[in-house]
C-alpha positions as a LaTeX table, in Angstrom:
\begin{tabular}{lrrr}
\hline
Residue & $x$ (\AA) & $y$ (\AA) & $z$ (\AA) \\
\hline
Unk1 & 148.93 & 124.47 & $-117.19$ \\
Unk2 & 149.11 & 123.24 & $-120.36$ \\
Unk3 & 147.89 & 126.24 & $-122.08$ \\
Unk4 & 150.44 & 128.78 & $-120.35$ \\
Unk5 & 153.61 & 126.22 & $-121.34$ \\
Unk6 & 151.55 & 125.97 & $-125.13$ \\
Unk7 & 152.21 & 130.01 & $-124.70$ \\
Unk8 & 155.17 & 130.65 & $-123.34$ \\
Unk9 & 156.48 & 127.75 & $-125.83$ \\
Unk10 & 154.91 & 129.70 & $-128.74$ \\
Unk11 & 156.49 & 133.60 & $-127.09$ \\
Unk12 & 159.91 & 131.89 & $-127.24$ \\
Unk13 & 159.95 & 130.21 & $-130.62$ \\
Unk14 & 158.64 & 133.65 & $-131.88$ \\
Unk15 & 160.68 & 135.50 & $-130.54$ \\
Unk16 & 163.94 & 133.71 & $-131.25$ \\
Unk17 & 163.07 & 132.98 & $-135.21$ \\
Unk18 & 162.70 & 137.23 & $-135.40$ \\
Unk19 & 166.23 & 137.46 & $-133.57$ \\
Unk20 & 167.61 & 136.15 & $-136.94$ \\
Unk21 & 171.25 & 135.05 & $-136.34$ \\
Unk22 & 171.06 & 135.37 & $-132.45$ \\
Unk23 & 167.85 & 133.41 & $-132.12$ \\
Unk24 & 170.35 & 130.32 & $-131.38$ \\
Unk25 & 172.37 & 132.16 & $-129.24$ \\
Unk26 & 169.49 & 133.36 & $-127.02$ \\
Unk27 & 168.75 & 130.49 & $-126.66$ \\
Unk28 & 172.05 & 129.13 & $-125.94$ \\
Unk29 & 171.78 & 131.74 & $-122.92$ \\
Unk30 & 168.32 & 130.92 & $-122.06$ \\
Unk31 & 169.73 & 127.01 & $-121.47$ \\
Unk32 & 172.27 & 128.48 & $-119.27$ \\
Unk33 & 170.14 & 130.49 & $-117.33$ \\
Unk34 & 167.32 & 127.90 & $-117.04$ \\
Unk35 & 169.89 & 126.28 & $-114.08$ \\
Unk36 & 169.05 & 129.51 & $-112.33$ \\
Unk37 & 165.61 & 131.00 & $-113.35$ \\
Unk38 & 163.19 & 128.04 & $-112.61$ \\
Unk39 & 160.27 & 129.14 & $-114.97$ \\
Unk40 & 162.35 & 129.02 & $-118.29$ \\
Unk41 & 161.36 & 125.70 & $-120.36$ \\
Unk42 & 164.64 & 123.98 & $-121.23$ \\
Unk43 & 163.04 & 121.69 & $-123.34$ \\
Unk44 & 162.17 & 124.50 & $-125.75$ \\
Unk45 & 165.69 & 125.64 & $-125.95$ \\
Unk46 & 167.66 & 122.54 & $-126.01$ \\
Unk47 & 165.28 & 121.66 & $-128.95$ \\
Unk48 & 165.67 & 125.21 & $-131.06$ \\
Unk49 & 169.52 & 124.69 & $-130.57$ \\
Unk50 & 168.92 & 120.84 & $-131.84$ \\
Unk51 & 167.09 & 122.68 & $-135.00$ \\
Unk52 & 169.79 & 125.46 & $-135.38$ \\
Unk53 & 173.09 & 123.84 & $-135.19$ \\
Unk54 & 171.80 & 119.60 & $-135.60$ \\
Unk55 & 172.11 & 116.72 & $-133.50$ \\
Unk56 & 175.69 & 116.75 & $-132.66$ \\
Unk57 & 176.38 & 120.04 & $-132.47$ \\
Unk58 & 173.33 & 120.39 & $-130.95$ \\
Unk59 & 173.87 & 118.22 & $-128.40$ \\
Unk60 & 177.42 & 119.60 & $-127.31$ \\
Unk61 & 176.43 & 122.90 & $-127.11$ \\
Unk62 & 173.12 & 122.07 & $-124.89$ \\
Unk63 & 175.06 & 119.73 & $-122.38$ \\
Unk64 & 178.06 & 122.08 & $-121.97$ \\
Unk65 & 175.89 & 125.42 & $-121.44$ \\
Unk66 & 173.68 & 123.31 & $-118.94$ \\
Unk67 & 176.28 & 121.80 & $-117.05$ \\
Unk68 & 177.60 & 125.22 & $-116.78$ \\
Unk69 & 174.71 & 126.86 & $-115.78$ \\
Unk70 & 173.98 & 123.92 & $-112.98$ \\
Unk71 & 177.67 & 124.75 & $-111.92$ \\
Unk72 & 177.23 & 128.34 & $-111.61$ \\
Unk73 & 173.74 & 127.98 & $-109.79$ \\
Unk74 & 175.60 & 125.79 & $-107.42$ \\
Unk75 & 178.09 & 128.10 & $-106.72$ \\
Unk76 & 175.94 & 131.10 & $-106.71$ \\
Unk77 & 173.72 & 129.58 & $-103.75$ \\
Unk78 & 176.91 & 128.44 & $-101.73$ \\
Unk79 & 178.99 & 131.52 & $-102.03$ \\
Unk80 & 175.85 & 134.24 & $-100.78$ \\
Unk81 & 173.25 & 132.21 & $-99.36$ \\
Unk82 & 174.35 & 129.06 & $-97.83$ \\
Unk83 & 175.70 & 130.77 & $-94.54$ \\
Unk84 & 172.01 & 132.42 & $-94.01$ \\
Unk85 & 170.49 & 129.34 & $-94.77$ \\
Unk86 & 172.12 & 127.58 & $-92.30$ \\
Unk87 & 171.43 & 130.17 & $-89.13$ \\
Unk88 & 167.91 & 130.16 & $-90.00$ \\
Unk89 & 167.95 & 125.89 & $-90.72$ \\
Unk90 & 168.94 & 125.58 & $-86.77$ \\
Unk91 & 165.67 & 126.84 & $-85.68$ \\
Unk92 & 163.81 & 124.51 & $-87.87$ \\
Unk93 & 164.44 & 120.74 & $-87.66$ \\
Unk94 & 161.89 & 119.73 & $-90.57$ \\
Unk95 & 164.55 & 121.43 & $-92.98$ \\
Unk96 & 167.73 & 120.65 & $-91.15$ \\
Unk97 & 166.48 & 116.91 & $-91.56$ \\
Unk98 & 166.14 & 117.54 & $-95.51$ \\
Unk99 & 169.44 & 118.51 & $-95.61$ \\
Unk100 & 170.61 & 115.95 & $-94.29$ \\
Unk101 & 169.37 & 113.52 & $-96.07$ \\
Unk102 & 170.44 & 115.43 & $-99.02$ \\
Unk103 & 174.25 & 114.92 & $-97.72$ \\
Unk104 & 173.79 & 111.27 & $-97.80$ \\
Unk105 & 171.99 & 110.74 & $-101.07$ \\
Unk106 & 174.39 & 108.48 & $-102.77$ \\
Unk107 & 176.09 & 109.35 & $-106.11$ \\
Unk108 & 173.99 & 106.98 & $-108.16$ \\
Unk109 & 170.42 & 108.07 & $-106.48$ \\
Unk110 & 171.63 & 111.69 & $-107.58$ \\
Unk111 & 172.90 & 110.75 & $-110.87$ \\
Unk112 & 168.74 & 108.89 & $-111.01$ \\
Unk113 & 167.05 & 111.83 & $-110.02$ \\
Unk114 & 168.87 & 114.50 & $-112.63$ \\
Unk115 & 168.57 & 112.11 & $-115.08$ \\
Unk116 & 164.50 & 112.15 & $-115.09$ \\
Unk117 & 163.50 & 115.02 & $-117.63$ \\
Unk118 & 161.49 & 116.69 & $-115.45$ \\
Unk119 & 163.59 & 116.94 & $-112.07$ \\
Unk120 & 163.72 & 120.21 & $-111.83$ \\
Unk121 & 167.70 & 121.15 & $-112.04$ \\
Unk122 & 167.60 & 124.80 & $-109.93$ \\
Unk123 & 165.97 & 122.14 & $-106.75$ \\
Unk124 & 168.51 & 119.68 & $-107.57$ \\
Unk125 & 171.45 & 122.51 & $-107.30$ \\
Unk126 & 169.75 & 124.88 & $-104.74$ \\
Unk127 & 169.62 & 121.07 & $-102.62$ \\
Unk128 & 173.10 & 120.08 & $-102.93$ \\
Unk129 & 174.42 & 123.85 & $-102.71$ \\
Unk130 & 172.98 & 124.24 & $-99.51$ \\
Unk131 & 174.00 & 120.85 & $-98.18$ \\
Unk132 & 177.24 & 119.58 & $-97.20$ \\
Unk133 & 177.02 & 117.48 & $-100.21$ \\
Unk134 & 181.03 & 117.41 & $-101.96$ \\
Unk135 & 181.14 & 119.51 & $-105.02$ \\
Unk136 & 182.98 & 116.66 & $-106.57$ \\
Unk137 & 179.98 & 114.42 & $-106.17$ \\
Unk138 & 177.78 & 116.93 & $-107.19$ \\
Unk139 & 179.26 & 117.70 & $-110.10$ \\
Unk140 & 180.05 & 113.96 & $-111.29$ \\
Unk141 & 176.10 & 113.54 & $-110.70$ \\
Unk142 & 175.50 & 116.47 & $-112.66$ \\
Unk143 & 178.41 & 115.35 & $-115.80$ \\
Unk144 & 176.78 & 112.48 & $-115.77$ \\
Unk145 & 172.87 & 112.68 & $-115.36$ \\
Unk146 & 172.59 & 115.17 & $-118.00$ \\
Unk147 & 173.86 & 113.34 & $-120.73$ \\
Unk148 & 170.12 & 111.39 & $-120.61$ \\
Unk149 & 168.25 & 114.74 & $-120.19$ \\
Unk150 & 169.97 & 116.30 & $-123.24$ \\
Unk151 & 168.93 & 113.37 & $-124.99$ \\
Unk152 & 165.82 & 113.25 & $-124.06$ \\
Unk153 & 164.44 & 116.43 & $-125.15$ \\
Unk154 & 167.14 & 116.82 & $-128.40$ \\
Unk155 & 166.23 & 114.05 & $-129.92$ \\
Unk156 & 162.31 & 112.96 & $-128.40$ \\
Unk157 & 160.75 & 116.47 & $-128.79$ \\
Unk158 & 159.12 & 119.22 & $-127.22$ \\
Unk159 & 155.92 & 117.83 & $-126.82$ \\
Unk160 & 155.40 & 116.56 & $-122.95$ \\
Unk161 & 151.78 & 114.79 & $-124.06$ \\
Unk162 & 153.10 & 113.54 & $-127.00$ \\
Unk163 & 155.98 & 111.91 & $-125.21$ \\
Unk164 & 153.85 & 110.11 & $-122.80$ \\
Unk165 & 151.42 & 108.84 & $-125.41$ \\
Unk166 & 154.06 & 107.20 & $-127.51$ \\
Unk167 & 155.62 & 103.69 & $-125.80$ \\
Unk168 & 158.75 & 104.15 & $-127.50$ \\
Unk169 & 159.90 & 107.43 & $-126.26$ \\
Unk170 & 159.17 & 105.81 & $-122.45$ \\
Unk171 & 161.22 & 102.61 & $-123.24$ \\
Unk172 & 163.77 & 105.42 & $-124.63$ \\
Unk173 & 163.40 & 107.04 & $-121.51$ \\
Unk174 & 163.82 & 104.15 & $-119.20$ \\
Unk175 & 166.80 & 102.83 & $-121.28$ \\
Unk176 & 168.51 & 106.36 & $-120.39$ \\
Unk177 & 167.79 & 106.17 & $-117.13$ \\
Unk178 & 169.11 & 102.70 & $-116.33$ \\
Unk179 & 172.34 & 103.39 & $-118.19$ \\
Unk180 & 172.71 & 106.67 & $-116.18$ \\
Unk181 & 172.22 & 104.39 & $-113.08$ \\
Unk182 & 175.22 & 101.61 & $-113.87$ \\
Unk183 & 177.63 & 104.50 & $-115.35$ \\
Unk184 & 176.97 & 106.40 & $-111.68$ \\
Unk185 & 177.21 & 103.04 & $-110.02$ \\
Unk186 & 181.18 & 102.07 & $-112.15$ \\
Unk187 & 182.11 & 105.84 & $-111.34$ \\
Unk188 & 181.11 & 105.69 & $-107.80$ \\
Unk189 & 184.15 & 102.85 & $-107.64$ \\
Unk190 & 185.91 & 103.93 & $-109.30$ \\
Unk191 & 186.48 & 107.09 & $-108.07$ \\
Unk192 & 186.18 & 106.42 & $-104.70$ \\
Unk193 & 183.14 & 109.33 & $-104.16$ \\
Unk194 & 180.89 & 108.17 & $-101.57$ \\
\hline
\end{tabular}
């Protein structure tokens, strides 16, 4: 497994640096479409645009395109598939029951679970587009949660061993993760979502 992300890592990177001037904004598509095509690494992108345009710009750039794409993946599954999902869901209680559970996931357990890198986001918005789940908390889960991820692979690196064998990055990690947590818990109140 390791191998064939070592590869496709290496493709990409390739790839991009011969695209000159729209290496960036490949990738820049590549984030958004990452929402929607499961097998594209985000970490590799959200790291060449941390390289192209820096840190800050970096970061803007990567959270706005992926909150984007997690919108429009979202809306893409409710608009066409959602009402075919749900004839076929009657027949089959094991699913019905996941969706249901899905509806009640609070906003801070959601905000938790697209917070961890490696969640990943086309389950999290194929999930809550097929639910009953409220786009608002949806998307306040989604405004929120990837602020962390961003973060995460910006400014930790590509590297998914190398992340795991250095302490730091996993305090990092759990730092992000808790703060994600309280901000979901003070917007929750706020807002009145549940």
């Amino acid at each position: 497994m390791e191998n064939i992300l070592n590869n496709i890592y290496v493709f990409l990177i390739d790839l991009i640096n011969s695209s000159s001037i729209y290496g960036p904004l490949l990738a820049c598509l590549l984030i958004f479409l990452e929402s929607i095509i499961p097998v594209l690494p985000l970490f590799v992108f959200i790291t060449i645009i941390f390289i192209s345009y820096g840190s800050l710009l970096g970061f803007i750039i990567s959270y706005i395109l992926t909150v984007l794409g997690c919108f429009f993946s979202y809306y893409l599954w409710q608009k066409f598939i959602k009402n075919i999902f749900k004839r076929t869901i009657r027949k089959n209680h094991k699913y019905d029951n996941i969706v249901k559970k899905i509806d009640k996931m609070k906003l801070s357990s959601l905000v938790l679970l697209i917070s961890i890198p490696f969640t990943p986001a086309f389950l999290v918005n194929i999930g809550a587009s097929l639910s009953d789940m409220p786009f608002k908390r949806f998307a306040t889960a989604i405004i929120i949660g990837k602020v962390s991820l961003i973060i995460f692979w910006g400014f930790i690196g590509t590297s998914l061993v190398e992340s795991f064998r250095n302490p730091r990055i996993m305090i990092i990690i759990i730092i992000m993760l808790l703060i994600s947590y309280i901000v979901s818990k003070i917007v929750t109140k706020k807002l009145n979502i549940e």
